[in-house]
N, C-alpha and C positions, 0 to 999 in steps of 0.2 A: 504494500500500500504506500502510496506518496505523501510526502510529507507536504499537507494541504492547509499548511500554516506559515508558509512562506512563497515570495514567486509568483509564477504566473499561476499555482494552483491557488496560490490563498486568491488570488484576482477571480480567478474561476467561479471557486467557491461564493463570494460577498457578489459577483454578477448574475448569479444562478440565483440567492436569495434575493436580491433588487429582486431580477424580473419575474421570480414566483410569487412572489409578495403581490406585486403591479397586476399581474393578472388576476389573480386570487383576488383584489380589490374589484377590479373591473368583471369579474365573473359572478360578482356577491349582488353587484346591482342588475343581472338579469334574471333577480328571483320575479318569483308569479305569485306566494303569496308575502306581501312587507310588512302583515303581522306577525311573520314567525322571526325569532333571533336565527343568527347563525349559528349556533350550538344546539338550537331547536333542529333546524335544518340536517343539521349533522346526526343529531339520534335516530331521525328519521330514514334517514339515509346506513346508518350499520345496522337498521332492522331489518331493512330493503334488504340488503348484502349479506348479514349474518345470520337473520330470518330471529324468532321471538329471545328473550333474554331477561333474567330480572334484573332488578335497576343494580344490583352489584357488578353485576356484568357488563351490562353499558358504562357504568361510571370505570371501569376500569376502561374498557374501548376507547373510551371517548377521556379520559386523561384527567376527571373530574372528581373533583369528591363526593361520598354517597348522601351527602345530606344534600346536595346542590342536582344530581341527578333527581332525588324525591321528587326535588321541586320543579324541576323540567317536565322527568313523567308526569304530573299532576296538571302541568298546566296543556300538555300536550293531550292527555284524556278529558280536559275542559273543554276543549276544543275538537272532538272527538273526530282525533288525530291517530290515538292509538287506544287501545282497553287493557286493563287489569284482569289475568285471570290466574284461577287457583294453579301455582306450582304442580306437577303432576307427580311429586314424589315428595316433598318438603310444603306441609298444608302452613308453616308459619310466612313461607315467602311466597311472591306473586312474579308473575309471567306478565310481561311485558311484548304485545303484541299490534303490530301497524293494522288501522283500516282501511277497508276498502277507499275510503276520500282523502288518506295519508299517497297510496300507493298512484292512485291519478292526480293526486298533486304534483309527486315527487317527479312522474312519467312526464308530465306537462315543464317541469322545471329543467329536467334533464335535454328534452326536446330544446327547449329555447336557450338552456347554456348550451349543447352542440353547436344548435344553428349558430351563435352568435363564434363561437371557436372559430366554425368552419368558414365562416367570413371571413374572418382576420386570416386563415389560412390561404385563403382565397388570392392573398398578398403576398405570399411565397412563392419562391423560384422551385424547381424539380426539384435541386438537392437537399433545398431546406428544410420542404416536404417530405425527404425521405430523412433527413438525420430528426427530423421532430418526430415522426413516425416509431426511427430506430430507440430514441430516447425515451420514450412512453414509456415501455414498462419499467426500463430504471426510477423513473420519476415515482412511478408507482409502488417499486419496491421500496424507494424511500419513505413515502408516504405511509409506509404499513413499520418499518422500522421500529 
């Protein structure tokens, strides 16, 4: 591994964070709905991907504390976003599961963050397109790190 604290790799590195950050800004604003937070948006999305969980599980996913998860789930099944149902082996803990109006939310959100990606892609040379392409899953396995 290269030492990415000096050089063109520390440059690398602080240029990679700018313009993940930039997009990751510019991609918050083509949410569909602007009552949820982004850490809303986010539960919603590892239930999507990880499918039901109870909130000790999400708050670990998601990098948060479980008292701070409660209160997400709760304001997310206010909004009946997702429901509460009985553990199927642990009757003291609950199962944390997306609804159907969570999951065509999310289908509608993800639709219009693409489009708006594949615009900006729209802007790319052949090669750019193919090393943005190559770079995907790295990004993503960073992203799971």
């Amino acid at each position: 591994m290269p030492d990415l604290s000096h050089g063109a790799d520390a440059a690398a590195v602080n240029a990679l964070r700018s313009a993940v950050m930039r997009l990751s800004r510019r991609l918050k604003h083509q949410r569909v709905d602007e009552s949820l937070s982004p850490t809303e948006m986010s539960v919603l999305g590892t239930l999507a991907r990880c499918g039901s969980a109870t909130p000790g599980e999400l708050a670990r996913k998601e990098h948060v504390q479980p008292p701070s998860m409660t209160r997400i789930v709760a304001l997310l099944e206010a909004k009946g976003l997702v429901r509460l149902e009985p553990h199927p082996e642990d009757r003291r803990q609950k199962v944390v599961t997306q609804t159907e109006q969570a999951e065509a939310m999310l289908e509608e959100s993800r639709r219009k963050r693409n489009a708006f990606l594949a615009t900006l892609a729209e802007g790319l040379d052949e090669d750019e397109w193919a090393a943005l392409r190559a770079a995907a899953p790295v990004l993503e396995k960073l992203a799971h790190l």
